[in-house]
C-alpha positions in Angstrom: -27.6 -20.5 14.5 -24.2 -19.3 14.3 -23.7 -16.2 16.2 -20.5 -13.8 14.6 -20.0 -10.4 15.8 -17.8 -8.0 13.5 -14.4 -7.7 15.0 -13.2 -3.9 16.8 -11.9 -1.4 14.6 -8.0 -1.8 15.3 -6.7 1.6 13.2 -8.4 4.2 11.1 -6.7 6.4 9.3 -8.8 9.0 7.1 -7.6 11.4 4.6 -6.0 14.2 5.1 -3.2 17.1 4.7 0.0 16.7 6.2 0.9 19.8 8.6 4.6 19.8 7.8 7.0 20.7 11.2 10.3 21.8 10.9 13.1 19.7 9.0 10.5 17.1 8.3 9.9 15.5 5.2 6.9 16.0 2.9 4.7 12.9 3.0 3.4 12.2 -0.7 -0.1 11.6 -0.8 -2.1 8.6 -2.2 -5.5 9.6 -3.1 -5.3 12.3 0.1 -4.1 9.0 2.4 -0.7 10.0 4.2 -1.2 7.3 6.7 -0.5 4.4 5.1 2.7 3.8 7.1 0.5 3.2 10.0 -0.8 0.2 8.8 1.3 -2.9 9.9 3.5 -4.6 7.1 3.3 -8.2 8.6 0.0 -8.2 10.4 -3.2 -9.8 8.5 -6.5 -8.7 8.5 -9.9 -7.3 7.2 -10.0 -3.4 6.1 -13.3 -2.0 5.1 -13.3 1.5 2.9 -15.7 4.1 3.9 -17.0 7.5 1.8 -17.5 10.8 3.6 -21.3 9.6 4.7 -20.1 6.5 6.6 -21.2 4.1 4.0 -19.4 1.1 3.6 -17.9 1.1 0.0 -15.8 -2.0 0.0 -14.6 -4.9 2.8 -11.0 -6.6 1.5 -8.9 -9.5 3.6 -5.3 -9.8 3.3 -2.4 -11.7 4.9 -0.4 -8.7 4.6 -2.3 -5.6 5.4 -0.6 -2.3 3.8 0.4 -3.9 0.8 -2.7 -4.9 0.0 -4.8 -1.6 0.7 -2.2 0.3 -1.1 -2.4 -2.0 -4.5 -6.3 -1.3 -4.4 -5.2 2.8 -5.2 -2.6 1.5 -7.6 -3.6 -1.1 -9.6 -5.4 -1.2 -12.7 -7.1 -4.2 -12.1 -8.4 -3.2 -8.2 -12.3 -3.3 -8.2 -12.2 -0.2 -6.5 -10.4 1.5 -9.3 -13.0 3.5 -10.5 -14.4 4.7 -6.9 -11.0 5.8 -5.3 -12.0 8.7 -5.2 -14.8 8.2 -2.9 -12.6 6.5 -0.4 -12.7 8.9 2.8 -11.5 6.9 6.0 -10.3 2.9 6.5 -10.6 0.7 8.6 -8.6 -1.9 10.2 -9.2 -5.1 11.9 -6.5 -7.6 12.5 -7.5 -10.8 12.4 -4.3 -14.0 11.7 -6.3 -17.0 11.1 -6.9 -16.7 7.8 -10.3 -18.8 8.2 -11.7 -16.2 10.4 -10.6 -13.7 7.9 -12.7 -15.3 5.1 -15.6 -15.5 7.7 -15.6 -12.3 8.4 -15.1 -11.0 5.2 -18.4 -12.2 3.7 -20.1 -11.9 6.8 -19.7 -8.1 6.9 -20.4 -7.9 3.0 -23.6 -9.3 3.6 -24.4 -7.5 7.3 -23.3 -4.0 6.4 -24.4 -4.4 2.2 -21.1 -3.2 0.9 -21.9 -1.2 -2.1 -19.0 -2.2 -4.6 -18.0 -6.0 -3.6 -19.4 -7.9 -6.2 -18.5 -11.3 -5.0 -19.5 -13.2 -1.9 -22.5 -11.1 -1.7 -25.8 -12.9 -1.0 -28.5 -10.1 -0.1 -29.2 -9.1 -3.8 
């Protein structure tokens, strides 16, 4: 048997308000993120949403992290688009190989039972 254990939680950012300081700028939020500059712009990896109750909504990969998590609140085509909105905190992992990102991206699917990934999912 092959043994996989779910790789550490390297940022989380969760939503919330910015408390604005002097002379600083006001961040524009993205469905109550203001964090997204945070996330790496060249590092790859595995990001899993979460709503308010800890459940795991969805589990993404992506060779380039913040570009990808911020299409899944723009696009129209994001299988997220209609549960944004439940979206409360995110998770980070980065992972390069992007073999071991596949792995892990259905293996947590399938471990946790993400509620909205319809693919790749194998305990239904």
């Amino acid at each position: 048997m092959i043994k996989i254990d779910i790789p550490n939680t390297d940022l989380s950012i969760t939503q919330r308000e910015q408390i604005r300081r002097e002379n600083e700028p006001e961040i524009k939020d993205i469905y109550g993120f203001i964090d997204f500059h945070q996330i790496p712009r060249d590092k790859g990896g595995i990001f899993m949403f979460f709503n308010i109750n800890d459940e795991l909504l969805f589990v993404g990969k992506a060779r380039k992290l913040r570009q990808r998590i911020k299409k899944h609140f723009e696009d129209n085509v994001s299988p997220m688009k209609k549960y944004r909105d439940e979206v409360y905190r995110i998770d980070i992992s980065y992972v390069e190989d992007p073999m071991d990102r596949e792995i892990y991206e259905t293996y947590i699917i399938n471990e946790l039972q993400s509620k909205y990934n319809i693919d790749k999912v194998f305990y239904k």
